[in-house]
C-alpha positions as CSV (number, residue, x, y, z in Angstrom):
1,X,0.0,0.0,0.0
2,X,1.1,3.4,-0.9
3,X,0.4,7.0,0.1
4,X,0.4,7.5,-3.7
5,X,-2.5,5.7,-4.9
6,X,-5.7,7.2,-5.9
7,X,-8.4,7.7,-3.2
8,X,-12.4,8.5,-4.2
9,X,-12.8,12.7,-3.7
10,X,-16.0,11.6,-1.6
11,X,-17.5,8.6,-0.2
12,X,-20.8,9.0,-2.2
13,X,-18.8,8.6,-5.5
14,X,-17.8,5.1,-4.2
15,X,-21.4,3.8,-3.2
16,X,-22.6,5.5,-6.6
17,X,-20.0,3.8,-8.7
18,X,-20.9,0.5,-7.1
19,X,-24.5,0.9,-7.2
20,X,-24.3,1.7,-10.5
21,X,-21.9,-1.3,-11.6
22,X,-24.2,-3.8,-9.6
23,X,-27.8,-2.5,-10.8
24,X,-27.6,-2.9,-14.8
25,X,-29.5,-3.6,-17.7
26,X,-30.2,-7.4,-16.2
27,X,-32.2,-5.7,-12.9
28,X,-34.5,-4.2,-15.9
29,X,-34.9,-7.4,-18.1
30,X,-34.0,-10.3,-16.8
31,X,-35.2,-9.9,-12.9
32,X,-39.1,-9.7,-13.7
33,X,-38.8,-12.2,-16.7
34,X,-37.1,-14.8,-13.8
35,X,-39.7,-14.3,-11.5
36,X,-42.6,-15.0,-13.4
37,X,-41.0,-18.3,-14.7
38,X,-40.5,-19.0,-11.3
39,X,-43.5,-18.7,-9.5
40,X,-44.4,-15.0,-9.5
41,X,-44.4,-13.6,-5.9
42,X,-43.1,-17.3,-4.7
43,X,-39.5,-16.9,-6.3
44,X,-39.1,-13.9,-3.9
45,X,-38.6,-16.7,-1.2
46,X,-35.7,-18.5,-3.0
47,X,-34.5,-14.8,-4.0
48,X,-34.2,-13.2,-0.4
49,X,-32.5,-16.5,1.0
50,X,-30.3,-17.0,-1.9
51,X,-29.4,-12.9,-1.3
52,X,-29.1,-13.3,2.0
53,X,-26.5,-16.4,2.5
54,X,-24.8,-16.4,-0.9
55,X,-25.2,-13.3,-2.4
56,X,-24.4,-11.0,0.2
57,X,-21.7,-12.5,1.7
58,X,-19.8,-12.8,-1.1
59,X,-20.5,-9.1,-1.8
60,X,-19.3,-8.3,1.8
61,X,-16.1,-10.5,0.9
62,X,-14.8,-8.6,-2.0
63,X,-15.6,-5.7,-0.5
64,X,-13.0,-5.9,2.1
65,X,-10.3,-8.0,0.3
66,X,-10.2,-4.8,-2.0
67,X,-10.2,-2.2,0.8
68,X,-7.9,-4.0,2.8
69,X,-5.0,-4.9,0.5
70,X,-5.9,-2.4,-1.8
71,X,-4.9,-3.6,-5.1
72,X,-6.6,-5.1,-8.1
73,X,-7.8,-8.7,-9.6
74,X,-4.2,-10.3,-10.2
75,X,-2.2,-8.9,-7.7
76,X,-4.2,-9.7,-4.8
77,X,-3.4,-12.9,-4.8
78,X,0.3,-13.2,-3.7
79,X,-1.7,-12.0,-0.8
80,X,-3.9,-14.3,-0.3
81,X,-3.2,-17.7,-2.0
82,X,-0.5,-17.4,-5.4
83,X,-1.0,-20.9,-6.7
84,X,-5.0,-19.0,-6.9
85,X,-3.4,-16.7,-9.7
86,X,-4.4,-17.6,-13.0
87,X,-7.9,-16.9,-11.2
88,X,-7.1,-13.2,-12.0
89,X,-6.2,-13.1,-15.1
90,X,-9.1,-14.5,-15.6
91,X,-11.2,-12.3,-14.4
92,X,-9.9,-9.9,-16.3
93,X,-10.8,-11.9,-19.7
94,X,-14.4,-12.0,-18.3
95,X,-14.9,-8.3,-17.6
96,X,-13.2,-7.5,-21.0
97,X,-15.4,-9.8,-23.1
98,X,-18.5,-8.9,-21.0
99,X,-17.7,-5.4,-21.8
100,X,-17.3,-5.9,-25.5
101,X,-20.9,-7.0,-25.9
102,X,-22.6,-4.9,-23.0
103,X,-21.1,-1.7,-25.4
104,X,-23.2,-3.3,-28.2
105,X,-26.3,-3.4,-26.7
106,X,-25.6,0.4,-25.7
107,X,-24.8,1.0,-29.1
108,X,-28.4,-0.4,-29.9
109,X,-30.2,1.9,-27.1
110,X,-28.1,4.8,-28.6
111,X,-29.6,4.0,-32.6
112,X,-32.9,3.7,-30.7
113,X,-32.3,7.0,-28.8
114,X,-31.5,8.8,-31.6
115,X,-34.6,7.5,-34.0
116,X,-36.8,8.4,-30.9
117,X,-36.5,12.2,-31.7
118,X,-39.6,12.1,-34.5
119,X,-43.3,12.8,-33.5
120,X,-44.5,9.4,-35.3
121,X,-41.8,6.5,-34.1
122,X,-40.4,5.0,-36.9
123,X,-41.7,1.2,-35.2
124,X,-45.5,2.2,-35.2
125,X,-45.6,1.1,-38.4
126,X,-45.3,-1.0,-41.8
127,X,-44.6,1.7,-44.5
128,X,-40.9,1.5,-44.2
129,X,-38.2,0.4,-46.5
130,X,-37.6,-2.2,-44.1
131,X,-40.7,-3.8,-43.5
132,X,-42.2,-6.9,-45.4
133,X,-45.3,-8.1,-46.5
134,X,-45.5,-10.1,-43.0
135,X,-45.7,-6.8,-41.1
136,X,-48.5,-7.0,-39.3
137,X,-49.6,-3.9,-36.9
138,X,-52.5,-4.9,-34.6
139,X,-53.0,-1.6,-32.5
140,X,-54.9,-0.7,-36.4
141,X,-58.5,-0.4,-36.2
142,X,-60.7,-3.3,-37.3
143,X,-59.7,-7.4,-37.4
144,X,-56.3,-8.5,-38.1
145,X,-55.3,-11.7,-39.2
146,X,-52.2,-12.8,-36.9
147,X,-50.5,-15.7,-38.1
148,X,-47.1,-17.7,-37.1
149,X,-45.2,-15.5,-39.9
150,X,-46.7,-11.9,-38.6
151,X,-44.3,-9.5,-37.8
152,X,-44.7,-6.3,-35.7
153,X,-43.9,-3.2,-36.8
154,X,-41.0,-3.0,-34.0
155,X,-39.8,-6.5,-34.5
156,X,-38.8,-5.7,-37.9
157,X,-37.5,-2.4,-36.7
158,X,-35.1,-4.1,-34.6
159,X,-34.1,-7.2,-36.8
160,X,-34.2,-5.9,-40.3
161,X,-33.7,-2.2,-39.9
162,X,-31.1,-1.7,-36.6
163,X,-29.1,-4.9,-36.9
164,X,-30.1,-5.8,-40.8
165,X,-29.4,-9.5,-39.5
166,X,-31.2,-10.7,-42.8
167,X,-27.9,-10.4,-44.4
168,X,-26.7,-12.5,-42.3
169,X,-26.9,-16.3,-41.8
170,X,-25.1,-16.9,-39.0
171,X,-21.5,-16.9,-37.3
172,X,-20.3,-18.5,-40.7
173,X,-21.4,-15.9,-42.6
174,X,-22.0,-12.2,-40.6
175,X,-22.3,-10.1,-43.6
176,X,-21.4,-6.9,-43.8
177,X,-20.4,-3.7,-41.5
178,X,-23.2,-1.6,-40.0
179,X,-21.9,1.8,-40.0
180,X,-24.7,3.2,-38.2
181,X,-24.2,1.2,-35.0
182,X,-20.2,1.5,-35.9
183,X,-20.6,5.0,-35.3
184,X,-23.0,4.6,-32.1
185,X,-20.5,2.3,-30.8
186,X,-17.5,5.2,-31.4
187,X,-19.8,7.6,-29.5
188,X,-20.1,5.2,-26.6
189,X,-16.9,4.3,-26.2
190,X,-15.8,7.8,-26.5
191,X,-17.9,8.6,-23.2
192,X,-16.5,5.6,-21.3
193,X,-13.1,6.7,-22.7
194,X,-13.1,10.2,-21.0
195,X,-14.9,9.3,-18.7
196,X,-12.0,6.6,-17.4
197,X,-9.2,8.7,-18.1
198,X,-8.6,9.7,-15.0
199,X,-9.5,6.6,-13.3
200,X,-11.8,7.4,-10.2
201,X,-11.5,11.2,-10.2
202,X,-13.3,11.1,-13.2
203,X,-15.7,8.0,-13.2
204,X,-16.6,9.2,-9.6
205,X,-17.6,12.6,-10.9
206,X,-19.7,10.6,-14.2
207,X,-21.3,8.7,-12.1
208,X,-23.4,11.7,-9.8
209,X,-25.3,11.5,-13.2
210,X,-25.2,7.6,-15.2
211,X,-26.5,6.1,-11.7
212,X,-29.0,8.6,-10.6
213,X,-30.6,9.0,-13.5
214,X,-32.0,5.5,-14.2
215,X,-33.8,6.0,-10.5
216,X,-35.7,9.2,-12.2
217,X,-36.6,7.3,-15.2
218,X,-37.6,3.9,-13.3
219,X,-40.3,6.0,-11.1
220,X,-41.9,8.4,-14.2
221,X,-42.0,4.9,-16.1
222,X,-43.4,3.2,-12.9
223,X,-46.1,6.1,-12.6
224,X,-47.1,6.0,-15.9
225,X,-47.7,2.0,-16.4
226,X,-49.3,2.2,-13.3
227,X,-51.9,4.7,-15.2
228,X,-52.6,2.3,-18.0
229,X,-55.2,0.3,-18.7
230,X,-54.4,-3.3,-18.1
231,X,-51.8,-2.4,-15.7
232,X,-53.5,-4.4,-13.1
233,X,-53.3,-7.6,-14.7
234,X,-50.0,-7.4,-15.5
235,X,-49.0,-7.0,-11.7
236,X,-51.3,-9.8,-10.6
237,X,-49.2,-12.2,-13.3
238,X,-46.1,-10.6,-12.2
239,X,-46.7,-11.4,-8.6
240,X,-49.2,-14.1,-8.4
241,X,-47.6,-17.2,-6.3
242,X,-46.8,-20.4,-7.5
243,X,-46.0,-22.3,-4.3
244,X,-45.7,-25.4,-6.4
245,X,-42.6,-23.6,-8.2
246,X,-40.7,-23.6,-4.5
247,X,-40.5,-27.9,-5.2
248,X,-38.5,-27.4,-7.9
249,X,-34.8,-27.5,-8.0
250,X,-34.9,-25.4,-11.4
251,X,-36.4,-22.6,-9.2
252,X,-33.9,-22.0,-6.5
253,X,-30.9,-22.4,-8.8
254,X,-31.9,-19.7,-10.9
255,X,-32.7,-17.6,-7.8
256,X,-28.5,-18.3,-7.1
257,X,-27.8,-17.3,-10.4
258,X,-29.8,-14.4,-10.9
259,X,-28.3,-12.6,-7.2
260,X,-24.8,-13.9,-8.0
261,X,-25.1,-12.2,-11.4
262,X,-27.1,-9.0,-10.2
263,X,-24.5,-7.9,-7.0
264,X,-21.6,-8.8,-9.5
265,X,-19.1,-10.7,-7.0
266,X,-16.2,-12.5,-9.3
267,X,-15.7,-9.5,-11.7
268,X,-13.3,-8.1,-10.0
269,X,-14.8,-4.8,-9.9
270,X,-15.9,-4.5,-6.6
271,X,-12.0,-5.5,-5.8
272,X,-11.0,-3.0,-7.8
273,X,-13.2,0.0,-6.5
274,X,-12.9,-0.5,-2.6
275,X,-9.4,-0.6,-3.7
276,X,-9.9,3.1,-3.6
277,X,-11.5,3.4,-0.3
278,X,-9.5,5.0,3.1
279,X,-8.6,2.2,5.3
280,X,-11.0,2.2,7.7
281,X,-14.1,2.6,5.6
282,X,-17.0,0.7,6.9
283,X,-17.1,-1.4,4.2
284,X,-20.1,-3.8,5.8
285,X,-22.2,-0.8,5.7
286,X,-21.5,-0.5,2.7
287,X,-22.4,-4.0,1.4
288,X,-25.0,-4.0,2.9
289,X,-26.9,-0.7,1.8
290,X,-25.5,-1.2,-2.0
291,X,-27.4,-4.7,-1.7
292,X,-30.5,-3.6,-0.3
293,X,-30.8,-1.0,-3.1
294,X,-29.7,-3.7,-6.2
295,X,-32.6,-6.2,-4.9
296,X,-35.1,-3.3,-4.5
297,X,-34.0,-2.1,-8.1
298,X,-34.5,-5.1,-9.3
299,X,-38.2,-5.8,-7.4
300,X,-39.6,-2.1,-8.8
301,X,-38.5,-3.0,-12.4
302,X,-40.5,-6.0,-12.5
303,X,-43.3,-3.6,-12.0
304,X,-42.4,-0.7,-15.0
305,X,-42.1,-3.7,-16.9
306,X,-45.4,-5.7,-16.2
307,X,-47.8,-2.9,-15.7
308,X,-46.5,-2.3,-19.4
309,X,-46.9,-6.0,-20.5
310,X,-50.5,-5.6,-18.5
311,X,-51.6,-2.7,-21.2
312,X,-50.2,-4.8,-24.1
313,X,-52.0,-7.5,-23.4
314,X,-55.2,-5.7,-22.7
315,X,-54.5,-4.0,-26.2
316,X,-53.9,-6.9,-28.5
317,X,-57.0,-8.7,-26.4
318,X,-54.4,-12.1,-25.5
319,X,-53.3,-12.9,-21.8
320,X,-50.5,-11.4,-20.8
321,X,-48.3,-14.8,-20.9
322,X,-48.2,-14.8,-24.6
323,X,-47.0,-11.1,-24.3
324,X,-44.2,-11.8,-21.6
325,X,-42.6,-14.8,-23.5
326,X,-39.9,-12.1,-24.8
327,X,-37.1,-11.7,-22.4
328,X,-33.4,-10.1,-23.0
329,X,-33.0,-7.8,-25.6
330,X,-36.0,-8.7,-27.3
331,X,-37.7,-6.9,-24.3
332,X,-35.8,-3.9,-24.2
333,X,-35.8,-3.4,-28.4
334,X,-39.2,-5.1,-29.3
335,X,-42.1,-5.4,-26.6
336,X,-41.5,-2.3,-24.5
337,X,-40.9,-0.1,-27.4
338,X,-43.9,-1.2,-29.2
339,X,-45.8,-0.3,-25.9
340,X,-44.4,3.2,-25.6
341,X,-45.0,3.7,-29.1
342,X,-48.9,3.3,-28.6
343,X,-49.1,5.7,-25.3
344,X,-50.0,9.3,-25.3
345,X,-46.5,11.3,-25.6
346,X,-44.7,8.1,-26.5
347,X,-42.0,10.6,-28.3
348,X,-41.0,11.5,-24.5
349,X,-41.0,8.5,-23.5
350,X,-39.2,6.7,-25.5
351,X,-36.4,8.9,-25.6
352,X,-36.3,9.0,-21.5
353,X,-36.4,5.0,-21.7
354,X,-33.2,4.6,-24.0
355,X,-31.6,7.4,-22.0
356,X,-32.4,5.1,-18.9
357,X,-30.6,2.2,-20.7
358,X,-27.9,3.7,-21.9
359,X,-27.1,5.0,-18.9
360,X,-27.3,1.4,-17.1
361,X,-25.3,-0.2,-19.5
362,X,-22.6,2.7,-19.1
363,X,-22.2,2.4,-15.6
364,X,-21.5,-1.4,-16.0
365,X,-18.7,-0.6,-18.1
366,X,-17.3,1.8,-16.5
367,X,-16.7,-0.8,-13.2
368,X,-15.8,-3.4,-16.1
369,X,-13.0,-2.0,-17.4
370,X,-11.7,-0.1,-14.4
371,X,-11.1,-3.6,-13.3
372,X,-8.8,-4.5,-16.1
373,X,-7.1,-1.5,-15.7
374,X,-6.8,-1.3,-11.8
375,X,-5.3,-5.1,-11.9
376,X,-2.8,-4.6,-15.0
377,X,-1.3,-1.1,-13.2
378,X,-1.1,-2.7,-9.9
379,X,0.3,-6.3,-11.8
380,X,3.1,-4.3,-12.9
381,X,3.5,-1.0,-11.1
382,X,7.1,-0.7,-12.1
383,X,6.2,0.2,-16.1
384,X,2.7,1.7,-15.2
385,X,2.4,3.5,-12.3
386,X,2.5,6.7,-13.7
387,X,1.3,5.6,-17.2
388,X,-2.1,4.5,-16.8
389,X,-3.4,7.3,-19.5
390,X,-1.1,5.4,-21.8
391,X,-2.3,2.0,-21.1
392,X,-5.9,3.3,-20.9
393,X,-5.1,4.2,-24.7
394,X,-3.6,1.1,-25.8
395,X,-7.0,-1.0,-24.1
396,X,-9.1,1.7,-25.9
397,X,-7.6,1.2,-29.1
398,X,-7.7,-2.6,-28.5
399,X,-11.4,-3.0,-27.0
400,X,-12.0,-0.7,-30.4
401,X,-10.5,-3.2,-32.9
402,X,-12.9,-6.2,-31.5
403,X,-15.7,-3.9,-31.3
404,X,-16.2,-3.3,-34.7
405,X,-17.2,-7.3,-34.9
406,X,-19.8,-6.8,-32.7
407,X,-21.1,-3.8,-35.1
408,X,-21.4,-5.9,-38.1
409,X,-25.0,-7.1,-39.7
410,X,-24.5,-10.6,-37.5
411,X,-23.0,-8.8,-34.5
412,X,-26.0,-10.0,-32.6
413,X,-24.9,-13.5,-33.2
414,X,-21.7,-12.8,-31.6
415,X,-23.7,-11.0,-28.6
416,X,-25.4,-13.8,-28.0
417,X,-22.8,-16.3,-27.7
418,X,-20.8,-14.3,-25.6
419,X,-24.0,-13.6,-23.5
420,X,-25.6,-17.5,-23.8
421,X,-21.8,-19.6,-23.4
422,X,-19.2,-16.9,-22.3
423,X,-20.1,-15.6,-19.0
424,X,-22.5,-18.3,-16.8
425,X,-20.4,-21.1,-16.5
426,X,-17.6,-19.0,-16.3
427,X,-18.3,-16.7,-14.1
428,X,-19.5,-18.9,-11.1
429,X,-16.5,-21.0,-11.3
430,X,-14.5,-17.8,-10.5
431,X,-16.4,-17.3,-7.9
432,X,-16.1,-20.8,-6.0
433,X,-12.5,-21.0,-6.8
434,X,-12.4,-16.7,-5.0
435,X,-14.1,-17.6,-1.9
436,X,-12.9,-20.9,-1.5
437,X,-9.3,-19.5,-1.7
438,X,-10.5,-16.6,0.7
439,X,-12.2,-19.0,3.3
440,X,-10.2,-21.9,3.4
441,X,-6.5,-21.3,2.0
442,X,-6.1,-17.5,3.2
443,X,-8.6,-19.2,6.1
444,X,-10.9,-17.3,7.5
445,X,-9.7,-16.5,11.0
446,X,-6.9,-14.3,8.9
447,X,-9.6,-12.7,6.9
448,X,-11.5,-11.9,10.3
449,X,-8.4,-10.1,11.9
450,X,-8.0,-8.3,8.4
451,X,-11.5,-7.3,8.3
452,X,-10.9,-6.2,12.3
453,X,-7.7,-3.8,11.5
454,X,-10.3,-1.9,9.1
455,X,-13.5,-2.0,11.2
456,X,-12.5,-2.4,14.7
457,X,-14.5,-5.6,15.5
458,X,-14.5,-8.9,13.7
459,X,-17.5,-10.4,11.4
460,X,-20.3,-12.7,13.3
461,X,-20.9,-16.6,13.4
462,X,-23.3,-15.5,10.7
463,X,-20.8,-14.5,8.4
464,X,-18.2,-16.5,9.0
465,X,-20.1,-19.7,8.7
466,X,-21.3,-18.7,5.1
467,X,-17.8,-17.8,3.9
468,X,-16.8,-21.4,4.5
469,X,-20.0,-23.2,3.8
470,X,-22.6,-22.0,2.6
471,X,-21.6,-19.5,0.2
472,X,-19.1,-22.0,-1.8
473,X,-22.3,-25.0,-1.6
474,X,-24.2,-21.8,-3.5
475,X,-21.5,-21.5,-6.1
476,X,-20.7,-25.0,-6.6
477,X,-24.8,-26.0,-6.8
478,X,-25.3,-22.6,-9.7
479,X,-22.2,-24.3,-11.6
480,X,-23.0,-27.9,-11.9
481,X,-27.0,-26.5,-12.8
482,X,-25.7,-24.4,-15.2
483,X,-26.1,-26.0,-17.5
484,X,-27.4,-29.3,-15.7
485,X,-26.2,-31.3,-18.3
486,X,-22.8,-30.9,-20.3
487,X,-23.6,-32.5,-23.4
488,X,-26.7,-30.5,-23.6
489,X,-24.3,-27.6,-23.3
490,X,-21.6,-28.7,-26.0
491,X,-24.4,-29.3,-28.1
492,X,-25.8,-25.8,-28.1
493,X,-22.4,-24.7,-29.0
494,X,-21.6,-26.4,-32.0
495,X,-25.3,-26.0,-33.0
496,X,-24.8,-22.1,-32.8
497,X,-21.6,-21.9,-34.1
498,X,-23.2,-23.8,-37.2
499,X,-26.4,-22.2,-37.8
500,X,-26.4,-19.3,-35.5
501,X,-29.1,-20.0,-33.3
């Protein structure tokens, strides 16, 4: 540790960097989409458990290992267990991948952004260069003949006019370069650029704005579903129980997934940002106020997005399970929009909602590659210490060169393999292999006294037993779940690497 390394200008630019890594585009989509599947208002059971002896914990661990020997990803282990090493480094291959498709999907809510600024949304309907005869827009007047090959007017917006993946027939073929999003994509990564290039003097400023924001969106969104017709329904399907749902393993696996993946343990960026904290920050305070906040994001979007769903359904005249069978990005790009499109002032909202996302997504990033950054500079302080701006520009100018993949007419291909193969799997196992290094090599009587030096007492029973136990059995459970069965897995891949889907 050294008198010389960065320290956040205020304590609120720490919690608002965290909060912002840890509450992300998933809280928005894949939160309420998980807990219907689940059982509706039941899955909150598995979900508050799940939080409360995996999740948190593990947030509570990183959280100190970071503040305490302040350093990054790599370098923390010749601290705690070296032989645990190569568990850095690849961390640092997850956060730089996860990044690379996260700034996509940005790049998507910026081409949406900017097409928002019209009276008449360009998805409201099928006069467009884009559209085909399959186009089918059912908020016209009088009957409409659905069929399995109807189109809405914002599905083809999104497939054929945004990522134009007709041209393209899979990973073995991804056409040609989308300069639209290529350009979205430069703007993006010009913000996190700047934004980084000063490490937490600026990001901590950034984030006053990217992680506050989303909160002022959430609750005009939130106000205004709530004012819709059909709104009702869509809560009651959102939060009717399913008690039979808690007898099935299925259920509380995903509820360890989805906390493990929403708090963001194993990414190295909660390492890296209490990195910057003074010594004897109350880093349990702050674990446990930056959880509280994710899981109650993450609750309150379920509601934006199903009062929403409630109106579409009452709209088209289906139940609202046909409507909710989109999840991921189809969400975000297809059913919302199509549901803004069709409310009174759906110019201001629209352009409010892909504000919202691309300020989620940005704050992601942000803690994502902050990571790599923190861990390379500490990995090697001798050649970087006072040359971060020009390593920041050699990882710019690197993440920039892979990007442009990700921006061509198959880019979403690539997206979703990173998303479906690259980071589940993955990511848990870093995970086990962190806390079982933490809790049973490092051991956790040495991790008590450490967290002691810095707070002034010791962690309870509580905490200590699910360090050792219970926490790891979570990990280890998610991981040999997901996916339950390993040909089933390699399968998928070669299928999609194949065919694309």
């Amino acid at each position: 540790m050294t008198d010389s390394r960065d320290k956040w200008s205020k304590k609120m630019d720490f919690l608002l960097s965290v909060i912002g890594f840890a509450v992300d585009l998933g809280n928005v989509w894949r939160f309420p989409y998980i807990c219907y599947q689940n059982g509706g208002g039941a899955f909150l059971i598995p979900y508050i458990l799940m939080a409360i002896f995996g999740g948190v914990p593990l947030f509570y661990m990183e959280l100190a290992l970071g503040q305490f020997h302040r350093t990054g990803a790599i370098s923390i282990w010749k601290h705690i267990c070296p032989i645990f090493k190569g568990t850095g480094f690849a961390i640092c291959i997850i956060a730089l991948y996860v990044s690379f498709y996260y700034n996509t999907i940005i790049a998507w809510a910026l081409f949406y952004f900017y097409s928002s600024f019209t009276s008449d949304l360009p998805w409201t309907n099928c006069n467009n260069p884009w559209n085909t005869e399959n186009c089918t827009n059912y908020f016209v007047k009088g009957n409409v003949n659905w069929t399995n090959y109807s189109r809405s007017p914002a599905e083809e917006f999104y497939t054929r006019n945004v990522l134009e993946i007709q041209n393209s027939s899979g990973l073995r073929n991804i056409g040609g370069i989308r300069w639209q999003l290529t350009l979205c994509l430069f703007l993006i990564f010009t913000i996190v650029y700047f934004s980084l290039w000063k490490g937490v003097k600026t990001s901590g400023k950034v984030v006053w704005v990217t992680a506050t924001l989303p909160y002022v969106v959430l609750l005009i969104l939130l106000i205004r579903g709530a004012t819709l017709p059909g709104a009702w329904r869509g809560v009651v399907f959102y939060l009717k129980p399913k008690w039979e749902k808690l007898l099935e393993t299925s259920v509380w696996v995903d509820a360890a997934a989805q906390i493990f993946f929403s708090l963001g343990p194993g990414f190295g960026v909660l390492l890296a940002l209490s990195s910057y904290n003074p010594f004897t920050n109350n880093c349990y305070r702050d674990a446990i106020v930056t959880s509280l906040v994710n899981c109650l994001t993450s609750f309150v979007s379920g509601f934006v997005i199903f009062t929403v769903l409630g109106y579409m359904a009452q709209k088209r005249g289906v139940n609202v399970e046909d409507v909710a069978r989109d999840k991921g990005p189809s969400l975000l790009f297809i059913t919302y929009p199509e549901a803004i499109a069709n409310m009174m002032g759906s110019t201001f909202f629209a352009i409010i909602f892909f504000m919202m996302m691309i300020t989620l997504g940005l704050d992601s990033t942000f803690g994502g590659l902050e990571a790599i950054i923190t861990a390379v500079m500490d990995e090697y302080p001798d050649y970087l210490t006072h040359r971060r701006e020009l390593l920041w520009h050699f990882t710019f100018c690197t993440f920039a060169h892979f990007m442009c993949l990700l921006s061509w007419q198959g880019g979403a291909y690539v997206v979703k393999l990173l998303e479906e193969f690259g980071v589940g799997c993955s990511i848990i196992a870093v995970g086990f292999l962190e806390a079982i290094a933490v809790s049973w090599f490092y051991g956790i009587r040495r991790f008590s006294n450490d967290i002691k030096a810095m707070l002034g007492y010791t962690p309870g029973l509580f905490w200590k037993v699910c360090w050792v136990a219970i926490s790891p059995a979570f990990l280890a459970v998610s991981f040999v779940y997901t996916p339950a069965d390993i040909f089933t897995f390699l399968s998928r891949i070669i299928r999609f690497s194949v065919h694309g889907y």
